[in-house]
C-alpha positions in Angstrom: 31.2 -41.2 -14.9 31.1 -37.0 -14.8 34.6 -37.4 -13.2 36.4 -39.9 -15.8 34.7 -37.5 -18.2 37.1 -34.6 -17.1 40.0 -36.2 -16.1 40.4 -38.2 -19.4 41.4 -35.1 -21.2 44.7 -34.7 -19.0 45.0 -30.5 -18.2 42.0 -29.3 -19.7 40.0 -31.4 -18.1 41.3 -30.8 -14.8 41.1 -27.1 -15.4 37.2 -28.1 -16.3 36.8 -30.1 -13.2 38.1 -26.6 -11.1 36.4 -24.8 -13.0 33.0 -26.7 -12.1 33.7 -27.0 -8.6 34.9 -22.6 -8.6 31.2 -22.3 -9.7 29.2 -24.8 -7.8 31.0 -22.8 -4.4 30.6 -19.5 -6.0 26.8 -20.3 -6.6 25.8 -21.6 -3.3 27.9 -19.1 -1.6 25.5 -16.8 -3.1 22.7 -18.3 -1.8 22.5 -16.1 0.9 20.9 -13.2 -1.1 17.8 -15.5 -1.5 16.7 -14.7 2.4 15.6 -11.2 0.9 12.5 -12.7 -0.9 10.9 -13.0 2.2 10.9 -9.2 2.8 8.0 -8.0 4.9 6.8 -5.7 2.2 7.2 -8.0 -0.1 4.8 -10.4 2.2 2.2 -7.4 2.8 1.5 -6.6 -0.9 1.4 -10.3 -1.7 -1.2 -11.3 0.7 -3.4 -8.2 0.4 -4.1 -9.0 -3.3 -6.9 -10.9 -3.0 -8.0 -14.3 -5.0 -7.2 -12.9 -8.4 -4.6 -11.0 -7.3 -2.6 -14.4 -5.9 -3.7 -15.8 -9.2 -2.2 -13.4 -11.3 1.3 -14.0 -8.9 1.5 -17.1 -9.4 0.7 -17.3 -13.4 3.6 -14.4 -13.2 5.7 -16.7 -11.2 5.5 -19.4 -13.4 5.8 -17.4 -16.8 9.3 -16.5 -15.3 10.2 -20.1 -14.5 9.0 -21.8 -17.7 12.3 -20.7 -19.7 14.8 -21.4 -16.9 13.2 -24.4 -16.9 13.5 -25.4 -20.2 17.0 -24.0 -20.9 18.4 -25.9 -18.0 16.6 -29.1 -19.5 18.5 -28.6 -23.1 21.9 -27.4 -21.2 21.6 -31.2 -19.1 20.0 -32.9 -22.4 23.1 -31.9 -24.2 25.5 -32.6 -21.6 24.5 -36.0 -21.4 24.3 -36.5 -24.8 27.7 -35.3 -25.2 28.8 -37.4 -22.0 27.3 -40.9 -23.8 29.0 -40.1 -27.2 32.2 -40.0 -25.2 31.6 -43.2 -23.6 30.8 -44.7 -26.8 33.7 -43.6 -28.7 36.1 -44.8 -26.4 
């Protein structure tokens, strides 16, 4: 469905559909910088925190991760919405 959804709109949407695949390679070629979050000092400060310490990580980790979260949900919410009008109109 994502595909006939780019290729319906002739050069655009084939210039979309590169575009989209550009970014899917250039993220996951990126992916390789994530191996430094396991840095031994990193590890060592972590675990010598204590119970409240690891408690106050994690509440950290998620306060971080709540708006990703929730922008990433509206981008695909809107996408799809987009996606279904699309289908409907035609």
């Amino acid at each position: 469905m994502m595909s006939s959804l780019f290729l319906s709109f002739g050069k655009v949407g084939r210039m979309r559909l590169r575009f989209l695949i550009l970014s899917v390679v250039a993220v996951l070629g990126m992916a390789r910088g994530a191996y430094a979050q396991g840095c031994a000092l990193c590890y060592t400060s972590a675990s010598a925190l204590g119970a409240s310490g690891e408690r106050s990580l994690d509440i950290g980790i998620l306060t971080l991760l709540t708006p990703a979260l929730v922008l990433f949900a509206a981008v695909m919410f809107l996408l799809y919405r987009r996606a279904t009008a699309a289908t409907v109109e035609s």
